[in-house]
N, C-alpha and C positions, 0 to 999 in steps of 0.2 A: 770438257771438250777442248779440243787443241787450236791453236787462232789459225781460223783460213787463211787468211792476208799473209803470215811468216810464211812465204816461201822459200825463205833461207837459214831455220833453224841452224846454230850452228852442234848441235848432238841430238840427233835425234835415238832416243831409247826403242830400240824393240818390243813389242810386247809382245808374249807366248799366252795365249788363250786358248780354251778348249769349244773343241765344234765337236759336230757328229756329222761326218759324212758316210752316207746310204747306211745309218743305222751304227757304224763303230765309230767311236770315239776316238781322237786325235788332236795335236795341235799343235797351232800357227803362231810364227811368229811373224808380227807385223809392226810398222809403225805404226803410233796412234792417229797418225793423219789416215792412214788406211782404214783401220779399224773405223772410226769415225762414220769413214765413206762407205764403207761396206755396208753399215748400217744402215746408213741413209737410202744405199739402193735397195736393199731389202724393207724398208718400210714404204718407198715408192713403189714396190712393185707388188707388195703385198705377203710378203712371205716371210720365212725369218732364215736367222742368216745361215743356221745349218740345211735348208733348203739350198737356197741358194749355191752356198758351198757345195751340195752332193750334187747338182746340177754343170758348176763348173766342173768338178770333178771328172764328169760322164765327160765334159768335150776334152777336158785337156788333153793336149798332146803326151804321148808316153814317157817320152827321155827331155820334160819341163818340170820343175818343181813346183809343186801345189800354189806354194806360195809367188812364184812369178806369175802364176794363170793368175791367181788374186789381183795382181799389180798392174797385168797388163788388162786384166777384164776390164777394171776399174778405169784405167784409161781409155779402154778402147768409147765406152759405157758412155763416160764424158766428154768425150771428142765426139760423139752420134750426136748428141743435145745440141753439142755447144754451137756460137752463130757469130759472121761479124758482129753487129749489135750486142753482142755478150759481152766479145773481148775489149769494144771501144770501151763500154760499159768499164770494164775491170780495170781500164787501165793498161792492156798490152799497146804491142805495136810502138814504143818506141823506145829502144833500150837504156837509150838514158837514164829514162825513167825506172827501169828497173837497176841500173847499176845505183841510181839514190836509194831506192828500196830495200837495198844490199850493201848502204852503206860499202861501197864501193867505188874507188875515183878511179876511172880510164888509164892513167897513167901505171897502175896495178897490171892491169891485161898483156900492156905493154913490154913487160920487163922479159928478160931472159928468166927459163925458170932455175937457175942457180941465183938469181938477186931478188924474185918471189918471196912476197915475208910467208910465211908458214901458217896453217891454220890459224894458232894460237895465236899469233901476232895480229891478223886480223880481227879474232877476237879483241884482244886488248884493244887493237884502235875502235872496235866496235864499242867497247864499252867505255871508251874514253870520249866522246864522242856525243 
């Protein structure tokens, strides 16, 4: 299982899995933060996840990829739940905080982006660090 808390991996890997939606076979590529959650709504809700998928499936919009219905269900999914009392809980609400979380200093934001260090640089100072 993937760490809730990294909100900021810096690669996340795709995974390609196979589902059955309404009976054919197919498959998704997701992050593992998705798949994770996928999962977990489908054991909340009682079903398993190629349900669930042939379900999303039935509403998605036509000209959406399967896999954005997956991304945005799941958000929309836990934005229904979620509560002030969640977020104080978590930790939002004051970006600071999350620019520490991100190992990220303010003066970064600030730059022009031609003097921006580049992914991998922030990797490097992240694991320098």
């Amino acid at each position: 299982m993937t760490d809730p808390t990294d909100i900021f991996p810096h690669r996340i890997p795709l995974i390609s899995r196979n589902i059955t939606i309404l009976g054919e076979r197919t498959s998704a590529r997701l992050e593992p933060q998705m798949w994770d959650e996928l999962h977990s709504v489908a054991v909340r809700e009682g079903c398993s996840i190629h349900e669930l998928s042939s379900l999303l499936y039935l509403r998605k919009q036509a000209a959406t990829s399967f896999t954005s219905t997956l991304r945005v269900f799941l958000m929309l999914y836990n934005r229904a739940a979620a509560t002030a009392d969640g977020h104080a809980k978590a930790g939002h609400g004051d970006f600071h905080k999350m620019l520490a979380r991100a190992q990220i200093t303010p003066d970064v934001l600030r730059r022009s982006p031609s003097s921006r260090p580049s992914s991998a640089d922030l990797q490097l100072h992240t694991l320098q660090t």
